[in-house]
MARVEXKOL-237963 format. One record per residue (C-alpha): residue number from 1; chain; x, y, z. Coordinates in Angstrom, 2 decimals. Example, Ala and Ser with C-alpha at 12.3 -4.5 7.8 and 13.67 -1.06 7.14 Angstrom:
<nodes>
[1, 'A', [12.30, -4.50, 7.80]]
[2, 'A', [13.67, -1.06, 7.14]]
</nodes>
This chain:
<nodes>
[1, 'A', [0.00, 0.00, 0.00]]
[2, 'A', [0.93, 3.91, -0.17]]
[3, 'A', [1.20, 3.55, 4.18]]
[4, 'A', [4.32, 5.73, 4.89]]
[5, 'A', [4.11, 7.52, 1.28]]
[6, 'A', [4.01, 11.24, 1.28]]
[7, 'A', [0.96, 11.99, -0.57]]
[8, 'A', [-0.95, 14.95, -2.33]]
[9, 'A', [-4.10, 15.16, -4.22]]
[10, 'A', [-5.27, 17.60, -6.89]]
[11, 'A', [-9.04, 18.41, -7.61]]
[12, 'A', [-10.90, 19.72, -10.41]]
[13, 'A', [-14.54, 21.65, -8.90]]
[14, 'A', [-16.39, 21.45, -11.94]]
[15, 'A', [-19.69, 23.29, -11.32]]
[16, 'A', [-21.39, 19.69, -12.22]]
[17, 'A', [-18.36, 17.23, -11.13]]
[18, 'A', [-15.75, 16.97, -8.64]]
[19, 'A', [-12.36, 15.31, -9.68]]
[20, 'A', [-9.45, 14.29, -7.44]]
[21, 'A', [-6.44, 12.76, -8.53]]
[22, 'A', [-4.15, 11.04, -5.77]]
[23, 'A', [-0.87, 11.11, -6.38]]
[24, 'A', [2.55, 9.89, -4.36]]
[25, 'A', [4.71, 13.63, -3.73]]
[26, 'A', [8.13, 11.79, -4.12]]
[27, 'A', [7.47, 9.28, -7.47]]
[28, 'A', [5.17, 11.90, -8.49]]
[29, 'A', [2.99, 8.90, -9.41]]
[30, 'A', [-0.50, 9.11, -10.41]]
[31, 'A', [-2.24, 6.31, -7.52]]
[32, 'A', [-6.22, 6.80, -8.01]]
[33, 'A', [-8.65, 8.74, -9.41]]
[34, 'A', [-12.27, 9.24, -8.05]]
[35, 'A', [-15.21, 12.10, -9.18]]
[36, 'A', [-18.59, 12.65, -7.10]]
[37, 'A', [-21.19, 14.67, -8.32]]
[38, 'A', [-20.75, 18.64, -6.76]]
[39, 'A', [-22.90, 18.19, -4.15]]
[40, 'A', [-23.77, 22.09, -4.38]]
[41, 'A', [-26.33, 21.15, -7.55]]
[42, 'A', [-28.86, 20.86, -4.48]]
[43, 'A', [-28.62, 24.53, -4.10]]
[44, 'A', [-28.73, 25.34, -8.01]]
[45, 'A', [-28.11, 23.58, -11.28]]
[46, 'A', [-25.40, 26.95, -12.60]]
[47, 'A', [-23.30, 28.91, -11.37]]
[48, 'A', [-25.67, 31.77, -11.36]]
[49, 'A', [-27.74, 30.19, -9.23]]
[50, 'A', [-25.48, 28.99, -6.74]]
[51, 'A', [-24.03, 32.77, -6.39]]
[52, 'A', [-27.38, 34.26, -5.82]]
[53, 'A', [-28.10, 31.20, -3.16]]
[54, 'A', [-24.69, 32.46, -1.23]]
[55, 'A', [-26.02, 35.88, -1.13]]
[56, 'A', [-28.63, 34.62, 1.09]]
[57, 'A', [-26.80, 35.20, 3.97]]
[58, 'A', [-23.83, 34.00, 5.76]]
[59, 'A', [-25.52, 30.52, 6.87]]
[60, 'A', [-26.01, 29.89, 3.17]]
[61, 'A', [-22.00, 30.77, 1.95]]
[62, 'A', [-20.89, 28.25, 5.07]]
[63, 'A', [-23.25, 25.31, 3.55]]
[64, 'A', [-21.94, 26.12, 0.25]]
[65, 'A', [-18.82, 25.67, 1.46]]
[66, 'A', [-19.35, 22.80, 4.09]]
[67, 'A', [-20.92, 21.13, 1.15]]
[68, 'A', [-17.85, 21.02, -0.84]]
[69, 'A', [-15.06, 20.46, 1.76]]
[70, 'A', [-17.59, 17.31, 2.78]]
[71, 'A', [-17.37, 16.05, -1.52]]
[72, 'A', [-13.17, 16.88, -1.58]]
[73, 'A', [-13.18, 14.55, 2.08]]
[74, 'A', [-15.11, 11.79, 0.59]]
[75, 'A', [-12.80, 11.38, -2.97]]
[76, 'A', [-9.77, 11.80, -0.14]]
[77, 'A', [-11.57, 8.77, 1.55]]
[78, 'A', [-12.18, 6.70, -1.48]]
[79, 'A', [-8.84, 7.21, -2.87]]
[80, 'A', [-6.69, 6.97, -0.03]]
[81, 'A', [-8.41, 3.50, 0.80]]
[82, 'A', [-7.61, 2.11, -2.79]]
[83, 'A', [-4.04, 2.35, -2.29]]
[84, 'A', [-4.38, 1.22, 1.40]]
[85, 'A', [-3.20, 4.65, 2.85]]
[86, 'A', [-5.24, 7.32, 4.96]]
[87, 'A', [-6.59, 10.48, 4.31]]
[88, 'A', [-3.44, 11.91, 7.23]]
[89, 'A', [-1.12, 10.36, 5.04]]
[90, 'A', [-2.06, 13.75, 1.94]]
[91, 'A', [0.04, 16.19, 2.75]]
[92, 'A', [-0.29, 18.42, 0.11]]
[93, 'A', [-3.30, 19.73, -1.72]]
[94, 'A', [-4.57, 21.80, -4.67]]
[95, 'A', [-7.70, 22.80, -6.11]]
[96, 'A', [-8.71, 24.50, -9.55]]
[97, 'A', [-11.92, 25.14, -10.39]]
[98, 'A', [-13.99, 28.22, -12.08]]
[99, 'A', [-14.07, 31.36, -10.41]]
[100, 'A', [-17.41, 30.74, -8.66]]
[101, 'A', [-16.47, 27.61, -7.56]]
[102, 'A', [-12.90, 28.85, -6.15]]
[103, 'A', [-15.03, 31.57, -3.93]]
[104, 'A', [-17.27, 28.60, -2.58]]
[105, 'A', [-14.77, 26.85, -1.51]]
[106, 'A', [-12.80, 29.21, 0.02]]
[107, 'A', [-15.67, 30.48, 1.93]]
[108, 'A', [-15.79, 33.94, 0.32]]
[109, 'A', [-18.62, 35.50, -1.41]]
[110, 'A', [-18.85, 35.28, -4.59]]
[111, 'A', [-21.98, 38.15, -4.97]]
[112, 'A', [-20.28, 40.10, -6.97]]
[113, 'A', [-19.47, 38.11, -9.74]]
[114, 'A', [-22.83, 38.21, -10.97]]
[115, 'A', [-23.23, 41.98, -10.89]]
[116, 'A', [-21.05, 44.32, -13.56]]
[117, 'A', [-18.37, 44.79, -13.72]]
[118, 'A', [-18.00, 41.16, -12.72]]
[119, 'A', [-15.09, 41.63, -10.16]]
[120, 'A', [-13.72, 38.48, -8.28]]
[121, 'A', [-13.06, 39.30, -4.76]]
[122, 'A', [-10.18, 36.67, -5.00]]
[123, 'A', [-7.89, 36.47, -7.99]]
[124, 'A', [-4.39, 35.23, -6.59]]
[125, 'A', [-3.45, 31.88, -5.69]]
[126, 'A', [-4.77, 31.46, -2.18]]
[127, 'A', [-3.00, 29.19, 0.60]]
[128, 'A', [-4.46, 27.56, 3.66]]
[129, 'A', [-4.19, 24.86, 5.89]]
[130, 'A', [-6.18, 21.67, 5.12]]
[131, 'A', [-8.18, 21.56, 8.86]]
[132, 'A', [-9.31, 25.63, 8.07]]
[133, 'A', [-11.07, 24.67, 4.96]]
[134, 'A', [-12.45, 21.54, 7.10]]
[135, 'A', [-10.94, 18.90, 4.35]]
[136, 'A', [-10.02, 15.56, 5.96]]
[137, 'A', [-6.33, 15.67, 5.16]]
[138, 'A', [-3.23, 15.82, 7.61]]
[139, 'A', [-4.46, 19.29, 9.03]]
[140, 'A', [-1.51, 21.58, 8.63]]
[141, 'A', [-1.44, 20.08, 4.64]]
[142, 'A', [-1.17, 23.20, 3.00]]
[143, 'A', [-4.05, 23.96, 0.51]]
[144, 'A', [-3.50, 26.02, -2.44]]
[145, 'A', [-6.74, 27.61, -4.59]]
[146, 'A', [-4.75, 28.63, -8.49]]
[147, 'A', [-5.50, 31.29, -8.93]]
[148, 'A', [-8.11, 32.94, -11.80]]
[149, 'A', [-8.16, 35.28, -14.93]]
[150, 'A', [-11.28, 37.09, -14.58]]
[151, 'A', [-14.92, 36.74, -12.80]]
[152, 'A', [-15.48, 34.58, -15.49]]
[153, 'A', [-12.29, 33.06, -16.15]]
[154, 'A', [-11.47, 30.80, -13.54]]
[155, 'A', [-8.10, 28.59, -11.82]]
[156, 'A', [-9.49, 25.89, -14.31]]
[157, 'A', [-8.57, 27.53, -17.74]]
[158, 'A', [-4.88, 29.00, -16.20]]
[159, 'A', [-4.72, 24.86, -15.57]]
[160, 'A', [-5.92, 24.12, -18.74]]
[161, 'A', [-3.30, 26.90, -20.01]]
[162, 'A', [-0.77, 25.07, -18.07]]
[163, 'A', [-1.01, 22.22, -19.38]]
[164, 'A', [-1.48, 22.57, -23.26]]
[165, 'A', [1.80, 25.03, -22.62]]
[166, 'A', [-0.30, 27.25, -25.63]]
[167, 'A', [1.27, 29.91, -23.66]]
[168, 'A', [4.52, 28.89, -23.86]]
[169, 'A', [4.58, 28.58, -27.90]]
[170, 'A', [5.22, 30.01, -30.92]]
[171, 'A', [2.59, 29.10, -32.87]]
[172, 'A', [-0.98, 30.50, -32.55]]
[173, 'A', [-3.27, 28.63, -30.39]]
[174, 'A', [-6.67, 28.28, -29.66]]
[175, 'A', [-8.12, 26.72, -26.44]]
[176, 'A', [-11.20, 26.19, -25.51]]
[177, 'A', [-12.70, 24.64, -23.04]]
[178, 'A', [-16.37, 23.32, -22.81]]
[179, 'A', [-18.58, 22.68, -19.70]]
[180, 'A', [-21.29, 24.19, -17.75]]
[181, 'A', [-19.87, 28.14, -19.52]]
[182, 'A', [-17.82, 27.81, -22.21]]
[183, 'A', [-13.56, 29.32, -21.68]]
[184, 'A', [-11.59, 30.29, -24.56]]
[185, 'A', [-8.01, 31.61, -24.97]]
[186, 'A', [-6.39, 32.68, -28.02]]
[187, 'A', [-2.97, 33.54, -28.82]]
[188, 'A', [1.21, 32.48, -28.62]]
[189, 'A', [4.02, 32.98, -26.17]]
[190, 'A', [3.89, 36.57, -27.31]]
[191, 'A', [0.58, 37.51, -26.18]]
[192, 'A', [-3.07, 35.65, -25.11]]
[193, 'A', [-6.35, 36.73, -24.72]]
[194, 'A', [-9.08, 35.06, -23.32]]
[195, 'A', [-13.14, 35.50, -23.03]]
[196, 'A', [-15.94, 33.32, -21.32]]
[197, 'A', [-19.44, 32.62, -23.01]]
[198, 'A', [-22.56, 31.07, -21.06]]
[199, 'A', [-22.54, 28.08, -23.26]]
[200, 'A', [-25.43, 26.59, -21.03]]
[201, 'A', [-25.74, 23.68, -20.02]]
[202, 'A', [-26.41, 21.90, -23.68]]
[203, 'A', [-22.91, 20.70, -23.89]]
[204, 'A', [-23.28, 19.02, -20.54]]
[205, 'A', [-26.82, 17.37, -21.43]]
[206, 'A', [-28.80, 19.36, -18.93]]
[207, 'A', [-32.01, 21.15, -19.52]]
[208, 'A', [-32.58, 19.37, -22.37]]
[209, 'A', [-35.34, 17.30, -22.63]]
[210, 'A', [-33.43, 14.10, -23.70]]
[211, 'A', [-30.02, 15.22, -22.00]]
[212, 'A', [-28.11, 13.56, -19.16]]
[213, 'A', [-23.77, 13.78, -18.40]]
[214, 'A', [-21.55, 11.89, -19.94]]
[215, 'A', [-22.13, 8.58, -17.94]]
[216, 'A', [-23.37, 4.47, -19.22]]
[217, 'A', [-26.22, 4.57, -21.01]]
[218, 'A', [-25.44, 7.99, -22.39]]
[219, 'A', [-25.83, 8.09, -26.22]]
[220, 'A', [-22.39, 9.92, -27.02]]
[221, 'A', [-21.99, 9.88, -30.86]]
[222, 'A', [-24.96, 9.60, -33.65]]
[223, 'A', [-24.44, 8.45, -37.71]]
[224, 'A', [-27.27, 9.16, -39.94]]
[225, 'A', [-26.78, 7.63, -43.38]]
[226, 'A', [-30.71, 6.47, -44.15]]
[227, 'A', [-30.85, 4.61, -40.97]]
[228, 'A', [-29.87, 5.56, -37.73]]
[229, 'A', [-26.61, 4.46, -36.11]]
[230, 'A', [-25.80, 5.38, -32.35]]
[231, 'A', [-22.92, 4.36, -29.24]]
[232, 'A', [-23.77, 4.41, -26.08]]
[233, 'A', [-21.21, 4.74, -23.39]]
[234, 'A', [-20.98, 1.39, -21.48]]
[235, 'A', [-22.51, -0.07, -24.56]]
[236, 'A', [-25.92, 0.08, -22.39]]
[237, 'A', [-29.09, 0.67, -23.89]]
[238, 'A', [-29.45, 4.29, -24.38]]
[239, 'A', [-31.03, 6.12, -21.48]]
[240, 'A', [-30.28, 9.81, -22.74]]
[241, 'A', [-27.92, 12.13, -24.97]]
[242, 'A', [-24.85, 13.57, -23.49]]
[243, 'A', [-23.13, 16.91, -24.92]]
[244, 'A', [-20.96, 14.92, -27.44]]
[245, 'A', [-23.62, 13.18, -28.91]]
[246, 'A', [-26.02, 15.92, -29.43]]
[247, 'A', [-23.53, 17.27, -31.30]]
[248, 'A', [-22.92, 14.51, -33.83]]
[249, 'A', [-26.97, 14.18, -33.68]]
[250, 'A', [-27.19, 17.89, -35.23]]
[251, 'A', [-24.62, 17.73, -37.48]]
[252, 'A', [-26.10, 14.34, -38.67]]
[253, 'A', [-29.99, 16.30, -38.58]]
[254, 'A', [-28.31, 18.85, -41.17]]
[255, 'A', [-26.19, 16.74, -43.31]]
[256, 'A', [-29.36, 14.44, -43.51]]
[257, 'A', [-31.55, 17.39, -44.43]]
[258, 'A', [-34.10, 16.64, -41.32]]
[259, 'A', [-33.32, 20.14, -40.00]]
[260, 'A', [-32.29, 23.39, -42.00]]
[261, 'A', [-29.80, 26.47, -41.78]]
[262, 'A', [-32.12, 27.68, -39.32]]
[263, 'A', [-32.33, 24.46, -36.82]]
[264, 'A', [-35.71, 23.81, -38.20]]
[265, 'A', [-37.08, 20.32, -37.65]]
[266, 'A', [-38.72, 19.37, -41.10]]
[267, 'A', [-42.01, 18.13, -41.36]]
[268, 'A', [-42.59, 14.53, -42.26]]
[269, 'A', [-44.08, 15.23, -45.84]]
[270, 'A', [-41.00, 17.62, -47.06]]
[271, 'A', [-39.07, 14.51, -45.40]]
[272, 'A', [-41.15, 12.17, -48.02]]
[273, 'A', [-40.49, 14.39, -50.76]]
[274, 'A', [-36.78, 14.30, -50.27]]
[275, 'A', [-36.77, 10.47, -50.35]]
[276, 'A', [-36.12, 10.51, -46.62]]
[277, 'A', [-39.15, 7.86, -45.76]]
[278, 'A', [-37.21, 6.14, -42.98]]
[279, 'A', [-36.66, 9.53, -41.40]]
[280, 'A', [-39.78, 10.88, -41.54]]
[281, 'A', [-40.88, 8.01, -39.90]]
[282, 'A', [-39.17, 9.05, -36.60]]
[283, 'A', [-40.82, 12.49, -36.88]]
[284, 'A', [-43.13, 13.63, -34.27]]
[285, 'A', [-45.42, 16.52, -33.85]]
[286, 'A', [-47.42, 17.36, -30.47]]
[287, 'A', [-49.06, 21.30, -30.95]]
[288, 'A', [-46.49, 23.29, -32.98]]
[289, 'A', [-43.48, 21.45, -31.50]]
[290, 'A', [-41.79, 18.46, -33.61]]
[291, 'A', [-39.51, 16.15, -32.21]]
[292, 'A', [-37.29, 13.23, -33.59]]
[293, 'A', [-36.55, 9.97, -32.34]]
[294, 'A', [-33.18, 8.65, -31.46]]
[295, 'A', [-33.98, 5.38, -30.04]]
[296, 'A', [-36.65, 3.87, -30.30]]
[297, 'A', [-39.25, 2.39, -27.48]]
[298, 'A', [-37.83, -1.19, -28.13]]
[299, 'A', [-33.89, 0.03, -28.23]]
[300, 'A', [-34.60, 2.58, -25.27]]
[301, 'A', [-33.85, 1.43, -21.30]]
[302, 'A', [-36.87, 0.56, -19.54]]
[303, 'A', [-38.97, 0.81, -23.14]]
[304, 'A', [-38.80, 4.82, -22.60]]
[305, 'A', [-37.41, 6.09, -26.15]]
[306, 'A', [-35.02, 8.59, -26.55]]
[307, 'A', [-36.77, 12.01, -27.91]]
[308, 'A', [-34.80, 14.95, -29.04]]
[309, 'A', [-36.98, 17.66, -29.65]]
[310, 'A', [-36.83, 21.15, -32.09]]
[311, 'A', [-36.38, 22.84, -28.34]]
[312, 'A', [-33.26, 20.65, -27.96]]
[313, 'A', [-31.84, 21.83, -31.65]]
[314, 'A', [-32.06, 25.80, -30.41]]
[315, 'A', [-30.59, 25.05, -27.09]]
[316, 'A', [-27.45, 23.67, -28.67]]
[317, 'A', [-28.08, 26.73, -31.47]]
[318, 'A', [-27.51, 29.09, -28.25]]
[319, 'A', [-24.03, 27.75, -26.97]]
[320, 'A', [-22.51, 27.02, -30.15]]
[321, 'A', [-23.66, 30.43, -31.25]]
[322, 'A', [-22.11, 31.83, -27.81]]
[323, 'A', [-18.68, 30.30, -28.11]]
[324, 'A', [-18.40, 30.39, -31.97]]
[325, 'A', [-19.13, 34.29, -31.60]]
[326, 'A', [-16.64, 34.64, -28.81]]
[327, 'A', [-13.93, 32.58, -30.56]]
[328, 'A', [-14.69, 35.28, -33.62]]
[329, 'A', [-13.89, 38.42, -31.34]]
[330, 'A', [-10.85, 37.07, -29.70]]
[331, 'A', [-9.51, 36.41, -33.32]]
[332, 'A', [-11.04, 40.17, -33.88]]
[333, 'A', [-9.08, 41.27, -31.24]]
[334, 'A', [-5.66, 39.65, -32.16]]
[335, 'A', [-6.20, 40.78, -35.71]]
[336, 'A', [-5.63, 37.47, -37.33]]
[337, 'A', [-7.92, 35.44, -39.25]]
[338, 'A', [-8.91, 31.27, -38.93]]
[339, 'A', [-5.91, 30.41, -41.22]]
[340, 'A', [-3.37, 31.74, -38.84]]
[341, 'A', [-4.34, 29.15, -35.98]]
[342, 'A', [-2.04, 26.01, -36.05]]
[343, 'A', [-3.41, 24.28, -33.37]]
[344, 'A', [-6.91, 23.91, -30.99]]
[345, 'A', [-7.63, 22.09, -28.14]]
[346, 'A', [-9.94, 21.09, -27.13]]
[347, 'A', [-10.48, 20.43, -23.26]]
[348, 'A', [-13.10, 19.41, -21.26]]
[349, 'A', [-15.06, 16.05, -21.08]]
[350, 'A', [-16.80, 17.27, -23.81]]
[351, 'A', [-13.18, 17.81, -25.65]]
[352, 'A', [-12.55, 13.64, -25.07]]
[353, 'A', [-15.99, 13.07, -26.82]]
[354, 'A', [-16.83, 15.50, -29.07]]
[355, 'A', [-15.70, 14.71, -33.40]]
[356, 'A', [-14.51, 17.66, -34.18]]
[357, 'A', [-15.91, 16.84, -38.04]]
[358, 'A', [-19.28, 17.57, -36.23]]
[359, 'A', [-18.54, 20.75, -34.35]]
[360, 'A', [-16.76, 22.00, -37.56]]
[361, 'A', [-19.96, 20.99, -39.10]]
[362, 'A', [-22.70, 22.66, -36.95]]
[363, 'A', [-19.99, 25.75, -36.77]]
[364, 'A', [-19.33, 25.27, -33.46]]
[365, 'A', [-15.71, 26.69, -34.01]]
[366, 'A', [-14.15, 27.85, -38.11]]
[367, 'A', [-12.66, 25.91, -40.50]]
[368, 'A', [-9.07, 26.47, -39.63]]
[369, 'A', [-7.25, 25.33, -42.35]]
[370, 'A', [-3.77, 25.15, -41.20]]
[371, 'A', [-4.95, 23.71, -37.46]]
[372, 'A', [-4.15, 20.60, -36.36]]
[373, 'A', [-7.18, 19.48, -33.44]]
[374, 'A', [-5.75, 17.92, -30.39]]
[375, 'A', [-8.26, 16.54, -27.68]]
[376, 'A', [-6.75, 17.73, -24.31]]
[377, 'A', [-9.37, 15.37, -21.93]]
[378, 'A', [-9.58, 17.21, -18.28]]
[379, 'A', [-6.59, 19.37, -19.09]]
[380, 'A', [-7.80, 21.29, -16.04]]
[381, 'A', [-6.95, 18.21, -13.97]]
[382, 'A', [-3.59, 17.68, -15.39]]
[383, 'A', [-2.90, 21.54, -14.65]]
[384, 'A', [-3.76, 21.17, -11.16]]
[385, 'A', [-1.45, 18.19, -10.83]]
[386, 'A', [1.37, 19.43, -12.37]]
[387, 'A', [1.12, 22.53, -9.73]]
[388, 'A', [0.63, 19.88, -7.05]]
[389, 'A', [4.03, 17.71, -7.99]]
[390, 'A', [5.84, 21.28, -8.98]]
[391, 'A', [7.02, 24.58, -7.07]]
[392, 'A', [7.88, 25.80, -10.67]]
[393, 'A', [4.61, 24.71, -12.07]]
[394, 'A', [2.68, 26.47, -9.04]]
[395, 'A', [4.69, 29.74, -10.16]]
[396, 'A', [3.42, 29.77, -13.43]]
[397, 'A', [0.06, 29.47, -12.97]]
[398, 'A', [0.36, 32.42, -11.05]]
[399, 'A', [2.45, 34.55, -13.49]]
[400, 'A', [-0.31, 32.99, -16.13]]
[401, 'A', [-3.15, 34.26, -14.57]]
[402, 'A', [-1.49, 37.85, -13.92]]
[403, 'A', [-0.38, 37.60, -18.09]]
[404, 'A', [-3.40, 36.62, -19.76]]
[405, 'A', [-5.88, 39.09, -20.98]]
[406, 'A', [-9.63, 39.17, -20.45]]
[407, 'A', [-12.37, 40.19, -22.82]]
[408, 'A', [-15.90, 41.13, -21.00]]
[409, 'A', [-18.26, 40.13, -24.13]]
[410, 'A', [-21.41, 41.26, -22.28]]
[411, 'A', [-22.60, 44.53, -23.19]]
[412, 'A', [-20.24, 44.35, -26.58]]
[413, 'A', [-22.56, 45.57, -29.37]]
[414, 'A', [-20.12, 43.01, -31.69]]
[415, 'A', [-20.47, 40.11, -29.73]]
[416, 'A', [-24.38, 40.75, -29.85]]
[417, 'A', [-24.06, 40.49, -33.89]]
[418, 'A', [-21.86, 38.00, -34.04]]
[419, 'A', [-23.84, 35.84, -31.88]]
[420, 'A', [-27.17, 36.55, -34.31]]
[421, 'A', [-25.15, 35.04, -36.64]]
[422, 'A', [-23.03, 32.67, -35.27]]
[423, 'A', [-26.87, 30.41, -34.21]]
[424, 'A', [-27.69, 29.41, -37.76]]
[425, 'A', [-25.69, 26.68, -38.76]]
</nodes>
């Protein structure tokens, strides 16, 4: 077992997950992994939410944050007992998250991130000791919070930064990051510039009427070629769509001709017309609203099908609109165009997942000609590790977050048109 081992974990506070990786401080060994759901949902599905439930009052910040301490204890529990160590044995520990979710856990409001001009009341990496953020490890274990970009721009993208090294090259790089709001940085050793968009929760299956996470049973990518084709994570049968499979699904819809430009459904009779008869088949219409179906009553879990209705389309219109115009200003703003990007990556759990053939195809980012697309999996993770096994590492982040530039897109008259355009496909 790890009994005797100096250890340190690293954790990712996704606004929907919670990620900690356990790792030995000497080897600098990666020993377990474990992810709960944030147990802060309760209080609201988004980070707006959430902020306007800590405004409450004080009671309501110090559940917020009991709430999360209690989820970071329980992975230190699980993983420490896979390796046959105990939770006294983590020394060391750091946490990355969005901005929101940094506040939270530190215990400090985060009220006035929701209010313009959207300032954080904690940018810089934070210290404190394990026992006075009420985590389970040894209690002096120091506990370091990155530290953030903006109000919107949070510890997570300067480790997803850290990671891809974009800042640390020559060549132009794009970064973006997908979840719960949608991150994106632009730019070279030379100079970045960065921008947040409230890609909704679409990409992470929620509030949609099919939707659920990324988890078995979770239909994750969609071929339409006259019949259907889908994979299911776990190779269940399909319970839902996560964010990567929605995707495919609407780029699929279009190529197919079952929706238009516009992310209109088509009815069953233009359908019939275009020699789509197997299609229009899976057509549904209740009032004014069509749907289509994915899988069927027979091939759905528990004989429920899977639906995805013309609501569904325009929710995924929204945040691919959102980050497609954002990725447009940032390029705006750096005065280059789509062929001067050599590389994107793509980070995320969504980035694992997603083809990017199918978010080139529903626009979600331009045709970049000269890019090469590398998926970067929880890049925000891997940051937060390398600043737990690195002094150095640590450093940068902070010099990162002090170096890259922020772009407020609210309230930008060109982000407004862009977006307009940006949600037809």
């Amino acid at each position: 077992g790890a009994a005797g081992r100096l250890l340190g974990i690293a954790f990712d506070i996704g606004t929907t997950t919670v990620v900690g990786y356990l790792a030995d401080l000497d080897t600098g060994e990666q020993l377990a992994v474990a992810s709960l759901l944030n147990p802060q949902t309760r209080y609201g599905a988004d980070v707006v939410s959430r902020i306007d439930y800590a405004g409450r009052d004080a009671e309501a910040l110090a559940t917020l944050q009991r709430e999360i301490a209690g989820a970071l204890s329980a992975i230190m529990a699980t993983t420490t007992a896979q390796v046959g160590a105990a939770t006294d044995d983590i020394v060391a520990v750091t946490v990355v998250g969005n901005t929101t979710m940094q506040h939270l856990f530190l215990g400090v409001s985060p009220t006035a991130l929701a209010q313009s001009p959207y300032i954080p009341a904690v940018t810089g990496a934070v210290c404190l000791s394990a026992e006075a953020l009420g985590l389970a490890a040894y209690p002096d274990a120091p506990v370091w919070a990155l530290p953030s970009i903006a109000g919107w721009v949070g510890a997570d993208t300067v480790a997803v930064l850290l990671a891809s090294g974009a800042h640390r090259q020559d060549e132009l790089a794009l970064v973006i990051d997908i979840g719960t709001n949608g991150e994106m940085a632009m730019g070279s050793r030379g100079r970045m510039v960065s921008c947040s968009t409230a890609a909704g929760p679409a990409f992470e299956g929620a509030h949609l009427s099919c939707g659920m996470r990324a988890a078995d049973g979770a239909i994750d990518s969609v071929r339409i070629d006259g019949a259907v084709e889908w994979h299911t994570i776990g190779e269940s049968a399909p319970r839902g769509v996560c964010g990567s499979g929605l995707v495919d699904l609407v780029a699929a819809m279009l190529r197919s001709g079952l929706i238009d430009a516009t992310g209109m459904m088509q009815p069953r009779e233009a359908l019939v017309a275009m020699g789509q008869a197997a299609l229009a088949e899976r057509i549904t219409q209740s009032g004014r609203q069509r749907a289509f179906t994915l899988a069927t009553v027979e091939e759905g879990a528990g004989g429920r099908p899977v639906v995805v209705s013309q609501r569904d389309v325009r929710e995924l219109q929204l945040a691919k609109g959102a980050i497609r115009a954002g990725i447009e200003i940032l390029m705006q703003e750096l005065g280059i165009t789509a062929d001067d990007v050599r590389v994107i990556y793509l980070a995320g759990a969504f980035g694992n997942y997603i083809r990017p053939e199918s978010a080139l195809a529903i626009g979600l980012m331009p045709r970049c000609p000269q890019a090469r697309i590398v998926p970067v999996g929880n890049a925000a993770g891997s940051g937060a590790r390398m600043a737990l096994l690195s002094r150095e590492a640590l450093a940068e982040a902070a010099r990162l977050a002090e170096q890259v530039e922020y772009l407020e897109l609210s309230g930008r008259p060109d982000f407004q048109d862009r977006f307009a355009e940006a949600m037809v496909f």
